[in-house]
N, CA, C and O atoms as a CHARMM CRD file, in Angstrom:
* protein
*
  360
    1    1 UNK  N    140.31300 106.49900 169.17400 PROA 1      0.00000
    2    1 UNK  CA   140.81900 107.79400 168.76300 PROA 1      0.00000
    3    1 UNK  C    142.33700 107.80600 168.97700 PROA 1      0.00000
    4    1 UNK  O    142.90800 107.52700 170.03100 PROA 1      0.00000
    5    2 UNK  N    142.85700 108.14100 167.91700 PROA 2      0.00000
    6    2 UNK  CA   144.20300 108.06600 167.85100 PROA 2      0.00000
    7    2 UNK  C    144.96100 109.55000 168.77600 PROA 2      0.00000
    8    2 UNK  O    144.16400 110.44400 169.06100 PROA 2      0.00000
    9    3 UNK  N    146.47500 109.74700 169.20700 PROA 3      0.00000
   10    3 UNK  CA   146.92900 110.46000 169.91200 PROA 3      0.00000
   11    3 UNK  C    146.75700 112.05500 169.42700 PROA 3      0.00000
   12    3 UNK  O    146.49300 113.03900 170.11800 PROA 3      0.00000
   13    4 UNK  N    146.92900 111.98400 168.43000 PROA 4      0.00000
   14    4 UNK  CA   146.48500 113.39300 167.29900 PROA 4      0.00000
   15    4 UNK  C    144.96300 114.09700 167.44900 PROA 4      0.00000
   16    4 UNK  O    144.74900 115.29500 167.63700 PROA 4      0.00000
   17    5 UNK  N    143.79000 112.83900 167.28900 PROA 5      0.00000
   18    5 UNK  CA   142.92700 113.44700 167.55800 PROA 5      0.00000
   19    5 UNK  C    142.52100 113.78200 168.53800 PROA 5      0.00000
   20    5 UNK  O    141.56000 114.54900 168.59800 PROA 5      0.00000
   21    6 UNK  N    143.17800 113.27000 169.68000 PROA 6      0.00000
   22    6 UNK  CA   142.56000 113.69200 171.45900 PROA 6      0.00000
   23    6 UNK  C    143.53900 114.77300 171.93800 PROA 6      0.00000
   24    6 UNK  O    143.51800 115.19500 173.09400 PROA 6      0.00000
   25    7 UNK  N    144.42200 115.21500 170.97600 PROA 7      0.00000
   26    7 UNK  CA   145.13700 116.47100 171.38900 PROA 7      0.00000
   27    7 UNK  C    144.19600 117.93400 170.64700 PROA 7      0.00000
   28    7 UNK  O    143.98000 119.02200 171.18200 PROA 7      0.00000
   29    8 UNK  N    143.88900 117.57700 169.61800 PROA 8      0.00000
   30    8 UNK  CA   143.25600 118.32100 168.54000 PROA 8      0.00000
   31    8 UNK  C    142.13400 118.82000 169.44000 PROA 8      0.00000
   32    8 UNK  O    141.84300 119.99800 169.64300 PROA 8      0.00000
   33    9 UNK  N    141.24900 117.17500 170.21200 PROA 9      0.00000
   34    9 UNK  CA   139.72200 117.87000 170.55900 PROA 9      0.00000
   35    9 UNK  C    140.24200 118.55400 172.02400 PROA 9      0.00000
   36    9 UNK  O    139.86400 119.71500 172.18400 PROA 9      0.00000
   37   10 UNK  N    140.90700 118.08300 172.90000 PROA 10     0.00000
   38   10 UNK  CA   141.29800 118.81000 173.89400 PROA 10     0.00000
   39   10 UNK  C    141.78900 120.57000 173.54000 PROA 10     0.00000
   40   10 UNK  O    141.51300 121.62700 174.10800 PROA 10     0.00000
   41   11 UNK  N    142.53300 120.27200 172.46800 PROA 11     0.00000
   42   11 UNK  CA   142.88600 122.00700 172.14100 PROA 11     0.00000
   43   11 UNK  C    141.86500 122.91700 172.40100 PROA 11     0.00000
   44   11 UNK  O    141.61200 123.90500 173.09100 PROA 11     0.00000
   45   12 UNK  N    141.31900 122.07800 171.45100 PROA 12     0.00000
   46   12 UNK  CA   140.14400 122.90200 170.89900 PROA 12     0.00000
   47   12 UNK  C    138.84200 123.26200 172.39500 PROA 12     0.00000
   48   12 UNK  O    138.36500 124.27200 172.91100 PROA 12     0.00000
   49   13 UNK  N    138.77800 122.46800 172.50000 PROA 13     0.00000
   50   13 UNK  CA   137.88300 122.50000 174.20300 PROA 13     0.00000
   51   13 UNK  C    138.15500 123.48100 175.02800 PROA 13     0.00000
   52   13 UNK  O    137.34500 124.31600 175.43100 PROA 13     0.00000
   53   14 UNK  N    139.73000 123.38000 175.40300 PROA 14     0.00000
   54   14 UNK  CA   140.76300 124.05500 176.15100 PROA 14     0.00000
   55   14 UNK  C    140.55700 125.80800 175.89700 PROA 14     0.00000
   56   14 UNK  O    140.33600 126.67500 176.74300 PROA 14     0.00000
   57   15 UNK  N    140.73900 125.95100 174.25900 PROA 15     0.00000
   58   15 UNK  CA   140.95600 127.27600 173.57600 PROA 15     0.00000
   59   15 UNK  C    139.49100 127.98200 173.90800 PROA 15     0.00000
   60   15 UNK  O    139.52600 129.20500 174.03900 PROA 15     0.00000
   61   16 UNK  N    138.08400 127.26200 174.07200 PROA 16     0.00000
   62   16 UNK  CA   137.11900 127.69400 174.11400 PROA 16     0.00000
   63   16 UNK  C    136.26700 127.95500 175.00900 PROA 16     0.00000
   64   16 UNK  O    135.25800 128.65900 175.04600 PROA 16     0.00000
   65   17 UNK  N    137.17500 126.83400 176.24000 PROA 17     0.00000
   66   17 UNK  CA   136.79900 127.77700 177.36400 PROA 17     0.00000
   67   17 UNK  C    137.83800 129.13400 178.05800 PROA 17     0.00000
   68   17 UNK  O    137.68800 130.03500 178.88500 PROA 17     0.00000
   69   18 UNK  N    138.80800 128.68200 177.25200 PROA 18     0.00000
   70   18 UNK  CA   139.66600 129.96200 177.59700 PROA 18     0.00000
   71   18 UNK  C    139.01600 131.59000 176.82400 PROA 18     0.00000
   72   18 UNK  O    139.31600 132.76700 177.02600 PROA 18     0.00000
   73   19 UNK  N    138.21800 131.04700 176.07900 PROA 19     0.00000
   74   19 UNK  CA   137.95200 132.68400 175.44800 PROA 19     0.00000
   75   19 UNK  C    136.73900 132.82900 175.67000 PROA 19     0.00000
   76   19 UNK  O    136.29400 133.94900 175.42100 PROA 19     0.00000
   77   20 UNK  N    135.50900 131.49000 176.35500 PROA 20     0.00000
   78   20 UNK  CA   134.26000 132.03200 176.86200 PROA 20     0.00000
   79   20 UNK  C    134.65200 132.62100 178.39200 PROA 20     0.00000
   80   20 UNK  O    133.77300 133.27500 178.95200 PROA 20     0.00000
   81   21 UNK  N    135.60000 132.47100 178.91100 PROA 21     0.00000
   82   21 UNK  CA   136.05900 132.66900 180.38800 PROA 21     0.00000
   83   21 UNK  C    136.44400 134.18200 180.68800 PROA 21     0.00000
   84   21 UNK  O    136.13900 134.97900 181.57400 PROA 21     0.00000
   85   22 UNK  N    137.45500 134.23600 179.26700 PROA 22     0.00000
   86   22 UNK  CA   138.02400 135.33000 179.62200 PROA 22     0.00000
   87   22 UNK  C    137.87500 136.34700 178.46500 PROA 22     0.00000
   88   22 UNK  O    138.77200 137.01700 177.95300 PROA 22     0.00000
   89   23 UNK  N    136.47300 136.32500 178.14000 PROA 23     0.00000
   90   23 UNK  CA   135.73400 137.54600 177.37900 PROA 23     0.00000
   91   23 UNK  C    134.10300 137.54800 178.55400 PROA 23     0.00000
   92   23 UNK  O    132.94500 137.94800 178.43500 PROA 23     0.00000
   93   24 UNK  N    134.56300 137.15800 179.15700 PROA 24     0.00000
   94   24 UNK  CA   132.65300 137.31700 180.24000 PROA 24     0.00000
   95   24 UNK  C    133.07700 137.53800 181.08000 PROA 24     0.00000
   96   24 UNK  O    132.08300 137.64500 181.79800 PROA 24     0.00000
   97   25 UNK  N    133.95900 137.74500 181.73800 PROA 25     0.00000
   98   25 UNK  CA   134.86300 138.86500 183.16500 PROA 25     0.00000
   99   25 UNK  C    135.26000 139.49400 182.74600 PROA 25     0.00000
  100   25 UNK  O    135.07200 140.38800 183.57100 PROA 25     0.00000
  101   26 UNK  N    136.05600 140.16700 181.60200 PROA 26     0.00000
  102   26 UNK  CA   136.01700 141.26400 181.27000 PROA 26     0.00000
  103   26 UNK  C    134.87800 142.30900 180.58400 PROA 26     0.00000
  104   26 UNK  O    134.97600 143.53500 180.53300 PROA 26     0.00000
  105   27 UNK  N    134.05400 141.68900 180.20200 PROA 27     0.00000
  106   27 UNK  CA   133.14800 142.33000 179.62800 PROA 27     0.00000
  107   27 UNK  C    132.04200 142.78700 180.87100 PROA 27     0.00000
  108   27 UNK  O    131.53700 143.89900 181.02000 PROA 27     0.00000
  109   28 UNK  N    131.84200 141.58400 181.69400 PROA 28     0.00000
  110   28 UNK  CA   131.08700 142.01600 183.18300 PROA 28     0.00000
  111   28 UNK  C    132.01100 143.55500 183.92000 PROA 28     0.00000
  112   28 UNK  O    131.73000 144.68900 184.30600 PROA 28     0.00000
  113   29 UNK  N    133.09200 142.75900 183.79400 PROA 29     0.00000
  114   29 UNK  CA   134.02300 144.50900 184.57300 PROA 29     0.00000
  115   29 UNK  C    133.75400 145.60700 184.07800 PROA 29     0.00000
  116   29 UNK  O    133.60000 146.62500 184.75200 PROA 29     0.00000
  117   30 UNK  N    133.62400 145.52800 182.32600 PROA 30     0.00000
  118   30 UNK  CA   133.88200 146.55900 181.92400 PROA 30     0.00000
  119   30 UNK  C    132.77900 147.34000 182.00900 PROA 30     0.00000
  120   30 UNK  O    132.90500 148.56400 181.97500 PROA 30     0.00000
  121   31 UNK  N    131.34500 146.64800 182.15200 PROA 31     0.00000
  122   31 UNK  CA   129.85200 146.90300 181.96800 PROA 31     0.00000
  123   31 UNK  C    130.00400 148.17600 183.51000 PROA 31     0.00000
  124   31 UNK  O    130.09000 149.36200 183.82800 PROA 31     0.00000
  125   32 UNK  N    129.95900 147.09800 183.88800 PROA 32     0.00000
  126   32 UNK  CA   130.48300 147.78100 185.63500 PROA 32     0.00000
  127   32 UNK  C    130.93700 148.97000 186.05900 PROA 32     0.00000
  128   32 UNK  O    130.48800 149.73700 186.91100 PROA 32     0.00000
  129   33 UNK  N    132.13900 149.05000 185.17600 PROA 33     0.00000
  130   33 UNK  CA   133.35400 150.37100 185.48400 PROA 33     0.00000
  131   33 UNK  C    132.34700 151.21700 184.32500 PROA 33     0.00000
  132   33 UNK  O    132.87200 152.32700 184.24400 PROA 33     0.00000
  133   34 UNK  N    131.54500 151.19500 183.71000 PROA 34     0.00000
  134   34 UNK  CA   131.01000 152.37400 182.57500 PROA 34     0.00000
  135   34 UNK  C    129.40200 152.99300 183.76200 PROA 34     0.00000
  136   34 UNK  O    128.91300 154.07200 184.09700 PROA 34     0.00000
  137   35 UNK  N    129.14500 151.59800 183.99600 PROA 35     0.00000
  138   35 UNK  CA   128.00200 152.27300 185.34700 PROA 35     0.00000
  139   35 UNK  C    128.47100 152.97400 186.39300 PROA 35     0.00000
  140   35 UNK  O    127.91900 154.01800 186.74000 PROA 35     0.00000
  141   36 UNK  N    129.49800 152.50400 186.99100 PROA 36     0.00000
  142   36 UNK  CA   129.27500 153.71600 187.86300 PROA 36     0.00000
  143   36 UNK  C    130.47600 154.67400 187.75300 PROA 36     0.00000
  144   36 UNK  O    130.78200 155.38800 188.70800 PROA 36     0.00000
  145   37 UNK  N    130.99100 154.68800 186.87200 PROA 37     0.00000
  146   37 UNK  CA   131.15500 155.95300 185.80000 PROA 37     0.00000
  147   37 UNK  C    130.54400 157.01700 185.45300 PROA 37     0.00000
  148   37 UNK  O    131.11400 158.10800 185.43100 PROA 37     0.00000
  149   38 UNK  N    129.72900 156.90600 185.24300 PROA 38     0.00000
  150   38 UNK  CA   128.50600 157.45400 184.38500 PROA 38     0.00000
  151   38 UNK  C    127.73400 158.01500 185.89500 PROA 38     0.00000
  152   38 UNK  O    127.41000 159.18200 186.11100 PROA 38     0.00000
  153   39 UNK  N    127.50800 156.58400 187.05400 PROA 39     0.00000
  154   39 UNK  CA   126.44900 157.34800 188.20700 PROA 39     0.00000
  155   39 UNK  C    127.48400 158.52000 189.03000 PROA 39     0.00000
  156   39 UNK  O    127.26400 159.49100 189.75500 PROA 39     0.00000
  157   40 UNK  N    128.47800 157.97900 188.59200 PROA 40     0.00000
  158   40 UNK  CA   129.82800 159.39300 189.61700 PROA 40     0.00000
  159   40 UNK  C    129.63300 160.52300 188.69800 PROA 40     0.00000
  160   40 UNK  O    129.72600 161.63000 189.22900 PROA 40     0.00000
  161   41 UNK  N    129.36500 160.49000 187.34600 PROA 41     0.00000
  162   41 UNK  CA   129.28900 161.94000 186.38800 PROA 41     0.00000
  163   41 UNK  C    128.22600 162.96600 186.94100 PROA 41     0.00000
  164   41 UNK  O    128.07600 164.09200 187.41700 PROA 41     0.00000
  165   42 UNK  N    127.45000 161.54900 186.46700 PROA 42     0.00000
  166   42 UNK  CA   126.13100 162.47800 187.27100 PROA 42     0.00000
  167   42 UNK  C    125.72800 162.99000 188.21000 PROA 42     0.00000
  168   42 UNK  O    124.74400 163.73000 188.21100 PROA 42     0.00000
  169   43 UNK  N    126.60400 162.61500 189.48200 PROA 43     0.00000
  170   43 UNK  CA   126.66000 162.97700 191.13400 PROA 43     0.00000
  171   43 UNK  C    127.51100 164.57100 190.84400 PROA 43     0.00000
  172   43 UNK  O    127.02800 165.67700 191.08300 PROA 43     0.00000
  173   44 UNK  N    129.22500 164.21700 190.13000 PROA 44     0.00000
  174   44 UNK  CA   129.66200 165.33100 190.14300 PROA 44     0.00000
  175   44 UNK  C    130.20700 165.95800 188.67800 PROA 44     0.00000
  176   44 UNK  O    131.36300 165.71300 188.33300 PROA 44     0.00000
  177   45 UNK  N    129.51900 166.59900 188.01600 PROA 45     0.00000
  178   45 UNK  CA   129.62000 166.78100 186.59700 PROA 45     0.00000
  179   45 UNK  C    130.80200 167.50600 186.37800 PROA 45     0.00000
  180   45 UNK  O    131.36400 167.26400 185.31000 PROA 45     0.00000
  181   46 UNK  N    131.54100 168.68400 187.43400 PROA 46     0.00000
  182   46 UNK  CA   132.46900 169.37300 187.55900 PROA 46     0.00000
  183   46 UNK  C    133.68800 168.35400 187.70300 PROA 46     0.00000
  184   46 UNK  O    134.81100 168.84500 187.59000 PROA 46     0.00000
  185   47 UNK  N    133.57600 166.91900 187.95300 PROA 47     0.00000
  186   47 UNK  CA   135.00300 165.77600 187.85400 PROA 47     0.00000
  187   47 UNK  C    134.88500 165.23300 186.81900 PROA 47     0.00000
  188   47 UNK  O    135.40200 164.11500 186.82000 PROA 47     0.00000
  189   48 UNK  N    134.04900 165.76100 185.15300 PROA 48     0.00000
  190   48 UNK  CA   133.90400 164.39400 184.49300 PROA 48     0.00000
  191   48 UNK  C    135.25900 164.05100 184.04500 PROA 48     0.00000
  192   48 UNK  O    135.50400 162.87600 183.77100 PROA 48     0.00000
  193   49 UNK  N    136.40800 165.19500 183.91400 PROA 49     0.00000
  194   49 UNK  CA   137.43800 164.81300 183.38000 PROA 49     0.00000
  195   49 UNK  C    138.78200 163.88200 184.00400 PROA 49     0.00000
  196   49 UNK  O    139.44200 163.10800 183.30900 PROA 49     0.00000
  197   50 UNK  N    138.95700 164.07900 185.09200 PROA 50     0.00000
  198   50 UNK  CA   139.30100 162.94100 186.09500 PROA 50     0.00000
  199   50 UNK  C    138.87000 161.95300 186.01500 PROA 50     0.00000
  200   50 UNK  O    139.59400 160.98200 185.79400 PROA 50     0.00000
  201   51 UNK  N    137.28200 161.81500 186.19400 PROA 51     0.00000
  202   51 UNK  CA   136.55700 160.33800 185.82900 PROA 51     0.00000
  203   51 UNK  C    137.03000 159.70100 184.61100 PROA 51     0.00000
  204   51 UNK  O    137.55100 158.59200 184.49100 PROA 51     0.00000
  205   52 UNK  N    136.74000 160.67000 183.63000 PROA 52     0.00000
  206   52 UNK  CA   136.37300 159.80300 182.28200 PROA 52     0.00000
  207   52 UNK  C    137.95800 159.48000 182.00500 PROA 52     0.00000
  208   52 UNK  O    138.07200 158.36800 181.48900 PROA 52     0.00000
  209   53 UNK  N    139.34100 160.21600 182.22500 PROA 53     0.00000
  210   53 UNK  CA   140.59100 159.66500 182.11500 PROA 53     0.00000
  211   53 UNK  C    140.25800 158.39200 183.17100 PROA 53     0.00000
  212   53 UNK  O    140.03000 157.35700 182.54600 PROA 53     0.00000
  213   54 UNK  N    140.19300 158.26700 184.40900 PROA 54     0.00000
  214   54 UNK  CA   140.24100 157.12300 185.06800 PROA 54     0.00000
  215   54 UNK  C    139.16600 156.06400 184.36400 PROA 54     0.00000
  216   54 UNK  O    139.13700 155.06600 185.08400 PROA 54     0.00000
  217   55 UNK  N    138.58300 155.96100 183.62200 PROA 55     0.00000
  218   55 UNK  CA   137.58900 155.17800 183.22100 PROA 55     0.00000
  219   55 UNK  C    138.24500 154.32600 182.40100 PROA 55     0.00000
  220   55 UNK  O    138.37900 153.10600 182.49800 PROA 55     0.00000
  221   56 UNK  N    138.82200 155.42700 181.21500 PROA 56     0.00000
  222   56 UNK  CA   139.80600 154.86400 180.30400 PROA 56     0.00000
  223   56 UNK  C    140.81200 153.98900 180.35500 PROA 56     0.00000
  224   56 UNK  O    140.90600 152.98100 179.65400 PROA 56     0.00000
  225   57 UNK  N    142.02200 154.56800 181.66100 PROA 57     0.00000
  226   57 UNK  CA   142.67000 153.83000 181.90500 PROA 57     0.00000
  227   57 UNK  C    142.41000 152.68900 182.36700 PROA 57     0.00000
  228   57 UNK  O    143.22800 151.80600 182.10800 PROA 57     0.00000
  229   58 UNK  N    141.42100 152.40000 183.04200 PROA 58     0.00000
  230   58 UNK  CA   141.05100 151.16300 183.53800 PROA 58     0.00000
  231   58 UNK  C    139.90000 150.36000 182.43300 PROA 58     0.00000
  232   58 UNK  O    140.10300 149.15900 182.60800 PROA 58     0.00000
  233   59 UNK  N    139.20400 150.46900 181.77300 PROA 59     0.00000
  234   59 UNK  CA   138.54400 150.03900 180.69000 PROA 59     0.00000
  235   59 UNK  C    139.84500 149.46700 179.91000 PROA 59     0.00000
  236   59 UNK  O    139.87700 148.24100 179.79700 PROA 59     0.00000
  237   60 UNK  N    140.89700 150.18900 179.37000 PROA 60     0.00000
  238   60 UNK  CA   142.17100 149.65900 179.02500 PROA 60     0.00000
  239   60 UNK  C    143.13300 148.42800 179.37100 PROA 60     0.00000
  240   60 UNK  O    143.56500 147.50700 178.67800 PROA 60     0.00000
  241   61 UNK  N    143.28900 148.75800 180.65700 PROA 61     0.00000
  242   61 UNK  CA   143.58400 147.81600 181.65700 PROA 61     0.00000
  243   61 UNK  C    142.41400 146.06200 181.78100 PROA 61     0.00000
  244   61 UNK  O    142.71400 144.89300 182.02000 PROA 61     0.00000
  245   62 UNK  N    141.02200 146.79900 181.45500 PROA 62     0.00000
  246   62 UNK  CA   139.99800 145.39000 181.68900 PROA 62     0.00000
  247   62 UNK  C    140.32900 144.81200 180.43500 PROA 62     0.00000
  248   62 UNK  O    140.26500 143.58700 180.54100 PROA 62     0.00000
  249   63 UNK  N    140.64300 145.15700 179.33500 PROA 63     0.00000
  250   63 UNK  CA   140.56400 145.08400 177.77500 PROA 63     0.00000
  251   63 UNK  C    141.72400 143.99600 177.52600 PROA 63     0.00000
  252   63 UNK  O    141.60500 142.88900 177.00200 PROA 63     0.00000
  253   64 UNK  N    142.99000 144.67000 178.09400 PROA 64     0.00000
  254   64 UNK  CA   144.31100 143.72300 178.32600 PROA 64     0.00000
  255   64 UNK  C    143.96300 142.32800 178.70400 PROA 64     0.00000
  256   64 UNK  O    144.20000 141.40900 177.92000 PROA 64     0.00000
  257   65 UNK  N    143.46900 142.14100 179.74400 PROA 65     0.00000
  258   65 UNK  CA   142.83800 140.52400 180.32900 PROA 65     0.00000
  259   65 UNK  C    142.14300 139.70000 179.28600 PROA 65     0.00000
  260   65 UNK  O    142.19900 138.47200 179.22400 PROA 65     0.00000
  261   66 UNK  N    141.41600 140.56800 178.38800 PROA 66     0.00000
  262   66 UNK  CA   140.77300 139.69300 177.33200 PROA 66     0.00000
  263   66 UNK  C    141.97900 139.85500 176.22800 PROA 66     0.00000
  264   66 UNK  O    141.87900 138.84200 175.53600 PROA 66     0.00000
  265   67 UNK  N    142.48000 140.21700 176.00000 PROA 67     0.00000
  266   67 UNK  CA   143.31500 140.23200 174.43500 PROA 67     0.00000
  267   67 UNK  C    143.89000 139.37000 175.22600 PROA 67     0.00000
  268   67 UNK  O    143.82500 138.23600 174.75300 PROA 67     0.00000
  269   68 UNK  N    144.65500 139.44900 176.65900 PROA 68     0.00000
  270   68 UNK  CA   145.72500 138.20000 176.98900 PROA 68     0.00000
  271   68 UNK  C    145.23300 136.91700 176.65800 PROA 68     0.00000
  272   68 UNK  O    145.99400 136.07100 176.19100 PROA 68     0.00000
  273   69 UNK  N    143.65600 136.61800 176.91500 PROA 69     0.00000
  274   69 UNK  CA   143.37400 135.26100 177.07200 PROA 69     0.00000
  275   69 UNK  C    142.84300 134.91800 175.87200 PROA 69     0.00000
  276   69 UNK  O    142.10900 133.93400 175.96300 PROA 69     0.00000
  277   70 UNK  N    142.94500 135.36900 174.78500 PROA 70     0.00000
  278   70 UNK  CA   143.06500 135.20100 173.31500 PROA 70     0.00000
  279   70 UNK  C    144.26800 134.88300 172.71100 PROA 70     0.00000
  280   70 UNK  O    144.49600 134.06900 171.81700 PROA 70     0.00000
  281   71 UNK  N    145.34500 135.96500 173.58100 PROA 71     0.00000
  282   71 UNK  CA   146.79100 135.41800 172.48300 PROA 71     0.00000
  283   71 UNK  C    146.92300 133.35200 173.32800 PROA 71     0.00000
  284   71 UNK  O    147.53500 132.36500 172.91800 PROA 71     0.00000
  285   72 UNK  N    146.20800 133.52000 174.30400 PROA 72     0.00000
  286   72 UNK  CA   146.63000 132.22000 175.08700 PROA 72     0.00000
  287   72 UNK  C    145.84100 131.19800 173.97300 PROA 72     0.00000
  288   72 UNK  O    146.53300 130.38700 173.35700 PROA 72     0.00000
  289   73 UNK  N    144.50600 131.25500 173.75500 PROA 73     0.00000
  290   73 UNK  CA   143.66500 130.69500 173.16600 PROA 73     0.00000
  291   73 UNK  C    144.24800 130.16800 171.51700 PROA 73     0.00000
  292   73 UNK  O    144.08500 129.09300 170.93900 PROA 73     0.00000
  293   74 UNK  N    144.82500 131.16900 171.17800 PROA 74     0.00000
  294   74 UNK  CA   145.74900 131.22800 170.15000 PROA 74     0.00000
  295   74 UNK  C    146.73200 130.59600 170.08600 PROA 74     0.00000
  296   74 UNK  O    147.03000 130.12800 168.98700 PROA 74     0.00000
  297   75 UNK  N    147.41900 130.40000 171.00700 PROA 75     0.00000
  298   75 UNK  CA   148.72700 129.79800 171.23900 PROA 75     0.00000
  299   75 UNK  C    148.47200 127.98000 171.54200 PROA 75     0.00000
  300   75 UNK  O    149.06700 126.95900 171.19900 PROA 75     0.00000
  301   76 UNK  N    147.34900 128.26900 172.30300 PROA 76     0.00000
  302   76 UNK  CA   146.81100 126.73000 172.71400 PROA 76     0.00000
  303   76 UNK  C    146.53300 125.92200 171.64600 PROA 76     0.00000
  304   76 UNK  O    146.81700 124.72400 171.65400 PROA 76     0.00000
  305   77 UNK  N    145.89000 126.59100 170.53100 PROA 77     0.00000
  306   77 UNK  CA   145.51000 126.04200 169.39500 PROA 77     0.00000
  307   77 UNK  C    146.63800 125.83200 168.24900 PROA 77     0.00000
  308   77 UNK  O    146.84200 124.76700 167.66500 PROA 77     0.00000
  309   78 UNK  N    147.25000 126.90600 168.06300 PROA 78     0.00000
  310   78 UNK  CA   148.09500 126.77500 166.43600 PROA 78     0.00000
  311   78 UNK  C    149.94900 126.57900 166.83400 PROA 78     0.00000
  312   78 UNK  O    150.77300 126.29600 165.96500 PROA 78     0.00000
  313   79 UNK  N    150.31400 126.81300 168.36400 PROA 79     0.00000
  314   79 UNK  CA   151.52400 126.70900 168.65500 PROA 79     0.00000
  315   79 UNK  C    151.52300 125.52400 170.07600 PROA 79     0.00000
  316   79 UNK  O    152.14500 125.64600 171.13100 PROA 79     0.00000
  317   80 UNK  N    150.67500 124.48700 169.68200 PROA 80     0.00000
  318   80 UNK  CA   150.45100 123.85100 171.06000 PROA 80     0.00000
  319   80 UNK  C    151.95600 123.09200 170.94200 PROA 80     0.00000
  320   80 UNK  O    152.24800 122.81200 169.77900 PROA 80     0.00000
  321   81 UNK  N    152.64600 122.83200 171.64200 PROA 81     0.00000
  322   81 UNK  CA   153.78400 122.20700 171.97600 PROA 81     0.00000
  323   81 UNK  C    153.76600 120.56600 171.90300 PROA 81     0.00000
  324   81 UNK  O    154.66900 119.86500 171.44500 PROA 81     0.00000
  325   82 UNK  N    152.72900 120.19600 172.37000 PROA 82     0.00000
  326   82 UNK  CA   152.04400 118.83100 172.24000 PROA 82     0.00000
  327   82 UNK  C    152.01600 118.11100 170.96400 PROA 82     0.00000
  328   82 UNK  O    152.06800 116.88200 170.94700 PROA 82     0.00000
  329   83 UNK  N    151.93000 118.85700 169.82700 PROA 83     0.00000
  330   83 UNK  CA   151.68900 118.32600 168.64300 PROA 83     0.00000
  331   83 UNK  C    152.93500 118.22700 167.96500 PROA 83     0.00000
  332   83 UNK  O    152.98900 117.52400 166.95600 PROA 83     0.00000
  333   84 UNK  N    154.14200 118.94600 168.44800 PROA 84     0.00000
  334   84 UNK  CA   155.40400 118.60900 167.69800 PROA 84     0.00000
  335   84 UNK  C    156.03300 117.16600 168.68000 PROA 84     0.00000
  336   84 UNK  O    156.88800 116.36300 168.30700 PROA 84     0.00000
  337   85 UNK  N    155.51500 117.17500 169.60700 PROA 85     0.00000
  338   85 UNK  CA   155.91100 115.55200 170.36100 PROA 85     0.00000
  339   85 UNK  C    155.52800 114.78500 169.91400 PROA 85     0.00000
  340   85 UNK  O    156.29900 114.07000 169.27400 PROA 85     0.00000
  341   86 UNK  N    153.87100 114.39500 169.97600 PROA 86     0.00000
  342   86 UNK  CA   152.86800 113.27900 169.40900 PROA 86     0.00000
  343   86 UNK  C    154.18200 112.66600 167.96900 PROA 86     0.00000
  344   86 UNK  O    154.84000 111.63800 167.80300 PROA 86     0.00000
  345   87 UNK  N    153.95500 114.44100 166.93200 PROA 87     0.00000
  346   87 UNK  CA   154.28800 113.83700 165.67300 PROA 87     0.00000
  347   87 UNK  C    155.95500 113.59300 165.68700 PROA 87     0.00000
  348   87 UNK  O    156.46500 113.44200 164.57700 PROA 87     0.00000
  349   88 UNK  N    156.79100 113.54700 166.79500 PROA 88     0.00000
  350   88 UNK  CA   157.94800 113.16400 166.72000 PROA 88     0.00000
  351   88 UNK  C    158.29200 112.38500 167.39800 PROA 88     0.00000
  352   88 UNK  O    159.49200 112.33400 167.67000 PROA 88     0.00000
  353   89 UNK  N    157.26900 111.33900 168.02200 PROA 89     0.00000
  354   89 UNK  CA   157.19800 110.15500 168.51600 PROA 89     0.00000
  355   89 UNK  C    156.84200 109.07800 167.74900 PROA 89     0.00000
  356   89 UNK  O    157.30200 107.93600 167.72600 PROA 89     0.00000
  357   90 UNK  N    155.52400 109.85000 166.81800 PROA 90     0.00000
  358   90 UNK  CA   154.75700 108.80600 166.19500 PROA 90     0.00000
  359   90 UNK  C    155.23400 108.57600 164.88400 PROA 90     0.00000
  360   90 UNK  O    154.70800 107.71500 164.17800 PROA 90     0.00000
């Protein structure tokens, strides 16, 4: 396998555990922060509006971690730095 293709399959490897990684901790958080969300509503129905702003903001906040590790996934793949070396060596 030539230098091109073991950058290509590494990318690609790289990019896919970066977006099975970092879409299954955020999605576990987010599952999380909506449960006991929801069990605090139901304890005090007179805070849902405090809650449900704090829910948001932080559901927001869990959301960020996954879009980050996509633009990374993204970047790993179509702007890898590696591939303008290989091809300006080879």
């Amino acid at each position: 396998m030539d230098s091109i293709g073991l950058i290509g399959m590494i990318s690609i490897i790289v990019a896919g555990l970066t977006i099975s990684i970092g879409s299954i901790a955020p999605a576990l958080g987010e599952g999380r922060a909506v449960s006991k969300a929801l069990s605090s509503i139901a304890q005090q129905p007179d805070e849902t509006p405090s809650i449900t702003r704090t829910l948001f903001v932080g559901l927001a906040m869990i959301e960020s971690t996954a879009i980050y590790c996509f633009v990374i996934a993204l970047i790993i793949l179509f702007a890898n730095p590696f591939w303008d070396f290989v091809k300006g060596v080879g």
